[in-house]
C-alpha positions in Angstrom: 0.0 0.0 0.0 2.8 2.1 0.5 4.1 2.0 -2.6 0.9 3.0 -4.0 0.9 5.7 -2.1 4.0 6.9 -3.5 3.5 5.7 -7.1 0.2 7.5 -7.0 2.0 10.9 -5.7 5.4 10.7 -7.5 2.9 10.5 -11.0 1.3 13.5 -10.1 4.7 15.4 -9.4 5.7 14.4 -12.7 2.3 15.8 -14.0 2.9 19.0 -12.6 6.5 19.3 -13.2 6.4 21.3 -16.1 4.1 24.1 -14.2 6.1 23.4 -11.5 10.0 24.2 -13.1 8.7 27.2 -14.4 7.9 28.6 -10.3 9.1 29.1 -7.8 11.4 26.0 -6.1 14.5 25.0 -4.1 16.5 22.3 -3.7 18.2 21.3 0.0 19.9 18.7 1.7 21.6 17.3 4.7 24.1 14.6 4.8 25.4 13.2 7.5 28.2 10.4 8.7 28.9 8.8 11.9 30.6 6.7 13.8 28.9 4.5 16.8 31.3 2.3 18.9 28.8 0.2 21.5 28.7 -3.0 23.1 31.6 -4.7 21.5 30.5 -3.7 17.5 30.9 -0.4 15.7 28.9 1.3 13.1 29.8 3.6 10.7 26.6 4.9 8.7 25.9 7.9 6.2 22.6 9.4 5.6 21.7 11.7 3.0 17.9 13.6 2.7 17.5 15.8 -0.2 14.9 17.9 -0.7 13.0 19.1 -3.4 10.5 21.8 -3.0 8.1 23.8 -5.1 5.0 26.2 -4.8 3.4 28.5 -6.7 0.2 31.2 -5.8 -3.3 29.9 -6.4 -5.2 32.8 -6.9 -5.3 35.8 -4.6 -5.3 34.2 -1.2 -4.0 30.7 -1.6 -0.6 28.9 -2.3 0.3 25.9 -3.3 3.6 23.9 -2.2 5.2 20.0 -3.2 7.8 18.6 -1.1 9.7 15.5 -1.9 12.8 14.3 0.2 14.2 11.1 0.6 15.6 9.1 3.1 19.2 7.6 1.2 21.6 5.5 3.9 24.2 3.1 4.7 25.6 1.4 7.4 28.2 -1.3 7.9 28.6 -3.1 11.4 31.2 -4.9 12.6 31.4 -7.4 15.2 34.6 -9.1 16.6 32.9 -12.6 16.6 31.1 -13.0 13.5 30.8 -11.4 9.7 29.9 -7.8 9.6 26.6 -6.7 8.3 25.5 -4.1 6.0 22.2 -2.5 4.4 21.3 0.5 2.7 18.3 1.9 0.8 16.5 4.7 -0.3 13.0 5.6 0.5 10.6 8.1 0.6 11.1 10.6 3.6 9.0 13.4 2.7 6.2 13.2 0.0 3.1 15.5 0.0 1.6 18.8 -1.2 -0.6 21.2 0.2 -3.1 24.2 -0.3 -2.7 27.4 2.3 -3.7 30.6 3.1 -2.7 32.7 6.2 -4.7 30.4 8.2 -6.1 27.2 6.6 -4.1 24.2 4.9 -4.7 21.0 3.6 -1.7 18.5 3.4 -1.8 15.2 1.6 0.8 12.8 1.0 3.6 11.4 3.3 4.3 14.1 6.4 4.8 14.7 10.0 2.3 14.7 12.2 3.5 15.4 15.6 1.6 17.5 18.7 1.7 18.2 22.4 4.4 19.8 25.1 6.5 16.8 26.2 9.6 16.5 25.1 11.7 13.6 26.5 8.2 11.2 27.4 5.5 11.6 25.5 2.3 10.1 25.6 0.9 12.2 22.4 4.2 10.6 20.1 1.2 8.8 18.1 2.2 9.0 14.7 6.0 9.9 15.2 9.1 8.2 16.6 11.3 11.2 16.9 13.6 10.0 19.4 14.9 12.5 22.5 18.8 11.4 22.2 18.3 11.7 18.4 20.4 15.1 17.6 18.7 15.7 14.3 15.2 14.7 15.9 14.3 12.4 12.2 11.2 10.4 12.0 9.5 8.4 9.2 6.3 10.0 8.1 2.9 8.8 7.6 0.2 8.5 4.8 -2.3 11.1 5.9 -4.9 13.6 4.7 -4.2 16.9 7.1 -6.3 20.1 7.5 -5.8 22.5 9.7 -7.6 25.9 10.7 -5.8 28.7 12.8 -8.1 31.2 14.4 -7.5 34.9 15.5 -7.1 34.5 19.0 -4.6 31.4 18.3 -6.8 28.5 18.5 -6.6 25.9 16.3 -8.9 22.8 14.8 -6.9 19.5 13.2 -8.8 17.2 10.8 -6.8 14.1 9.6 -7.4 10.9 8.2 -4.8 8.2 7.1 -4.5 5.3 5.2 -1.8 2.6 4.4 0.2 2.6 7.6 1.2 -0.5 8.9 4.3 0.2 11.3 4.1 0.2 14.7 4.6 3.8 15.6 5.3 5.8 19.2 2.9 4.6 21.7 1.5 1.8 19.4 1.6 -1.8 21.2 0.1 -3.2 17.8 0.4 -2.1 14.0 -2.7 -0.9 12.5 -4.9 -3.2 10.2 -3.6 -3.2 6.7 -6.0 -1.8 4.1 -8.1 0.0 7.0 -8.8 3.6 7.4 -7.7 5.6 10.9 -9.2 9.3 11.6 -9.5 11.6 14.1 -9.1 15.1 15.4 -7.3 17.9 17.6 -8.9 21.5 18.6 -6.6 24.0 20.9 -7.8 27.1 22.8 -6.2 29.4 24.6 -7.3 29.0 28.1 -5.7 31.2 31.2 -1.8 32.6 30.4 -1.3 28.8 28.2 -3.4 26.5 26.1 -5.1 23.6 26.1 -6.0 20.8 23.9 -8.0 17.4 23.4 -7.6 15.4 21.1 -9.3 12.2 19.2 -8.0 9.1 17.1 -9.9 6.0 15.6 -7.6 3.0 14.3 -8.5 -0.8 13.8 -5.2 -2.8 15.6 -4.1 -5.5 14.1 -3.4 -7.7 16.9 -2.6 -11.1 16.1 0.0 -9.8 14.2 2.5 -9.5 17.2 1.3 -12.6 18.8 -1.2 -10.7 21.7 -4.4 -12.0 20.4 -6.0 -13.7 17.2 -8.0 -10.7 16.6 -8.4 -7.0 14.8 -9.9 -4.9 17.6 -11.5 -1.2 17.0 -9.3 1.2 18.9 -10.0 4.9 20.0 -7.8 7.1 21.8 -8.6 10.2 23.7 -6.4 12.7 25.0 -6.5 16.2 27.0 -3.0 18.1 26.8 -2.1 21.2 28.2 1.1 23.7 28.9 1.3 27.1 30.8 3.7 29.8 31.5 3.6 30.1 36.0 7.3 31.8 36.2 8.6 28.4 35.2 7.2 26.1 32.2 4.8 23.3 33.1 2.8 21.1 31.3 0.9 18.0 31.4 -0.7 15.3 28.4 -2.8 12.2 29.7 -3.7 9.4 27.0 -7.0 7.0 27.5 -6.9 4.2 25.2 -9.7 1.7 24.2 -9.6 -1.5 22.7 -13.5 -2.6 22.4 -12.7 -6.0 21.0 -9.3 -6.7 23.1 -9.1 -8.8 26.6 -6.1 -10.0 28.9 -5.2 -6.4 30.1 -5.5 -4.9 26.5 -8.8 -3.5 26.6 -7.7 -0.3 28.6 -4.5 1.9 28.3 -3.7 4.9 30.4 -1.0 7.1 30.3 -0.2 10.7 31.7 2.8 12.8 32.5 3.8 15.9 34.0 6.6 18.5 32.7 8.4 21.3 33.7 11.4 23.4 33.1 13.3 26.7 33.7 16.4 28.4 33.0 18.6 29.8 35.3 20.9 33.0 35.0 23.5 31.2 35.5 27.0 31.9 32.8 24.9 31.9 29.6 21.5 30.4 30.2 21.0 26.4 32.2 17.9 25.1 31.3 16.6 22.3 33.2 13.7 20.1 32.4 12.3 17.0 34.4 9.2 14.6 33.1 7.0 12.4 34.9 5.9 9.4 33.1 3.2 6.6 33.6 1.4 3.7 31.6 -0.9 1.1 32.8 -3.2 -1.6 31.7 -6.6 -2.1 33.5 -8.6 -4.4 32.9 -11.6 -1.6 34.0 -11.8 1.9 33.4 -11.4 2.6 36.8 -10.0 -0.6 38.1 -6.3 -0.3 39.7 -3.1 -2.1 38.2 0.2 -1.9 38.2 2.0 0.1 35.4 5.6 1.3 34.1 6.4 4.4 35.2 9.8 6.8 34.5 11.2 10.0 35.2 13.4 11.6 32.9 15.7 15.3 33.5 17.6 17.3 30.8 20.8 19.5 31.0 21.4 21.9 28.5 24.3 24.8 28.6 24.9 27.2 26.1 29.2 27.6 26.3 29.0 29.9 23.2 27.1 30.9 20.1 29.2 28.0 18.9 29.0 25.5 21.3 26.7 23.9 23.7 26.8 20.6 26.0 23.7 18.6 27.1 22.7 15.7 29.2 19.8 13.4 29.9 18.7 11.3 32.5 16.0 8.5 33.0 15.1 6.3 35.6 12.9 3.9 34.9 11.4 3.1 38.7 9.5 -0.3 37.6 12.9 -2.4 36.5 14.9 -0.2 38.3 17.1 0.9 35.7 19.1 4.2 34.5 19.5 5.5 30.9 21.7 8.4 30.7 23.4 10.4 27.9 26.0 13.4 27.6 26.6 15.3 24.5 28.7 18.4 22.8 27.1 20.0 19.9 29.8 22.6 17.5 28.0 24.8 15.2 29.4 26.5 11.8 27.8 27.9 8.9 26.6 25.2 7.4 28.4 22.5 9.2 27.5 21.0 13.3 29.7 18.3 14.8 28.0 16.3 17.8 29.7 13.9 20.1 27.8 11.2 22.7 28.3 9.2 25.2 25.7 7.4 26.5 25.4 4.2 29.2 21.9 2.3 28.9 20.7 -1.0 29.5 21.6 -3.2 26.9 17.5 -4.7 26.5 16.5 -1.5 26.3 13.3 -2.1 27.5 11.3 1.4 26.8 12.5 0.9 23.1 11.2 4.5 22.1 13.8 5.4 24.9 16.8 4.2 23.4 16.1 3.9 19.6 17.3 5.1 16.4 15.8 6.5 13.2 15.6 3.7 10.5 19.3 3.1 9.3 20.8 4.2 12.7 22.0 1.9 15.7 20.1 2.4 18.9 21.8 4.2 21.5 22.1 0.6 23.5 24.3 0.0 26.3 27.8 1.6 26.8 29.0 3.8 23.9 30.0 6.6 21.7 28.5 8.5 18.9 30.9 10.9 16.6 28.6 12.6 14.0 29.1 15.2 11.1 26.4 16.7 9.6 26.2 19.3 6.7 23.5 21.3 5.7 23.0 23.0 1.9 
């Protein structure tokens, strides 16, 4: 299905490409390389995402704009007990076009869909897997239909529906059922010196595909978000999902957290930001049971307009475990250098913790990450 997706859009680039050379367009890209060294294996991967863009005005109040990018890499991994292994591919990254004005668009094609205030645990990462220790924050898109409308007073109604999405994304315990249609909704209002949201999402799950039942069960989730400016930053998003069809503590989801941060005038600027995490299964609404739960804190100091260092800490209270990462980020004109260290359990059990963009190593156990990126 995906490559129907993308067949069916990269035709209609082509159809529009002669209209389209003669506007307005750009070309970007960013290639990166790096060098992992992690529980007795290295890596050494290169990514490349270039970027093709185009838009032109569509009467006197509307534009129109195409996007395509893909998603080019490489790695080789060696090991000092057995062969090394290698893989590469290109695929789609970006694909999609869109109709605007100053305050309505309608997006279709592969995107980002990402929304909510938390940062390192995140209970709204539904169609994403941007990953917190990931410097360049990359993600894989998603097959959707997005339309958005931004009001005067800065609220905001999302409409979306997608199709032909099959991977197991963020908070997702299942894939979605292939061939089936998910849809759902977000509106924001501004509400005291903040804003608030709730939001909405249908899905079918496609259970018996990972082995947790022999069935496709209807799944809706609902979620209220919110985040607020008190003299320090807080925030909060809490996640009720319901599996109609499900049993054997799948039927109910829960999840919430809590966020905050602040920057001191200390040197140049430290910001500090802590997260609350929890997640639980009931097998009522209301019912108790016992969940996961984590707390996470961030570092981050500004040493110049070049330079600034970073660290990140989780504890995950259930297994008793610590993830932890330190980086140094160098800035030039077009070029940034990053360096990491990071010490994590090896099974990596809160996988969205830990992992890595497709084509990347996962930041598993004990390690080191060198990586050059350049920007054109």
């Amino acid at each position: 299905m995906r490559s129907l997706y993308t067949s069916s859009l990269i035709s209609a680039l082509c159809i529009l490409a002669p209209a389209l050379c003669s506007q307005e367009h750009q070309f970007h890209g960013q290639a990166t390389g790096w060098f992992s060294s992690a529980e007795k294996n290295v890596q050494l991967g290169a990514r490349y995402l270039p970027e093709l863009s185009a838009g032109y005005p569509v009467g006197n109040d509307f534009n129109s704009e195409f996007i395509l990018s893909l998603n080019c890499f490489s790695t080789s991994q060696f090991f000092p007990d057995r062969s090394p292994l290698y893989s590469g591919t290109v695929q789609p990254y970006r694909l999609w076009g869109r109709i605007s004005s100053d305050r309505f668009e309608v997006r279709l094609g592969l995107q980002k869909i990402n929304f909510g205030s938390a940062t390192l645990l995140r209970p709204l990462m539904w169609f994403d897997a941007i990953n917190p220790h990931d410097p360049l924050q990359l993600t894989d898109g998603v097959y959707a239909l997005l339309a958005r409308y931004f009001f005067p007073d800065n609220s905001n109604v999302w409409l979306w529906s997608l199709y032909g999405n099959n991977d197991i994304k963020g908070v997702d315990i299942a894939p979605s059922k292939k061939q089936s249609i998910e849809f759902g909704g977000r509106a924001q209002i501004p509400f005291w010196n903040g804003e608030i949201a709730a939001t909405y999402h249908h899905r079918t799950t496609d259970l018996n595909s990972i082995h947790l039942s022999n069935i496709s069960s209807p799944e809706d989730r609902y979620a209220l978000d919110g985040k607020w400016d008190i003299g320090i930053g807080a925030w909060f998003e809490s996640v009720l999902i319901h599996r109609s069809s499900a049993g054997g503590g799948l039927r109910y989801q829960r999840i919430w957290m809590l966020g905050t941060d602040y920057t001191f005038d200390a040197g140049n600027g430290l910001t500090v930001l802590t997260e609350y995490f929890r997640t639980d299964n009931p097998d009522k609404l209301f019912a108790p049971a016992k969940g996961v739960s984590f707390s996470a804190f961030s570092f981050s100091y500004p040493f110049s307009i070049m330079d600034r260092g970073s660290c990140m800490i989780y504890r995950d209270w259930t297994n008793n475990e610590w993830y932890r990462l330190v980086s140094f980020q160098r800035t030039y004109d077009n070029w940034i250098f990053h360096l990491i260290g990071f010490w994590n359990p090896s099974n990596a059990r809160r996988a969205q913790i830990v992992s890595g963009q497709t084509g990347s190593r996962t930041y598993q156990g004990k390690g080191v990450q060198i990586m050059a990126v350049f920007n054109h």
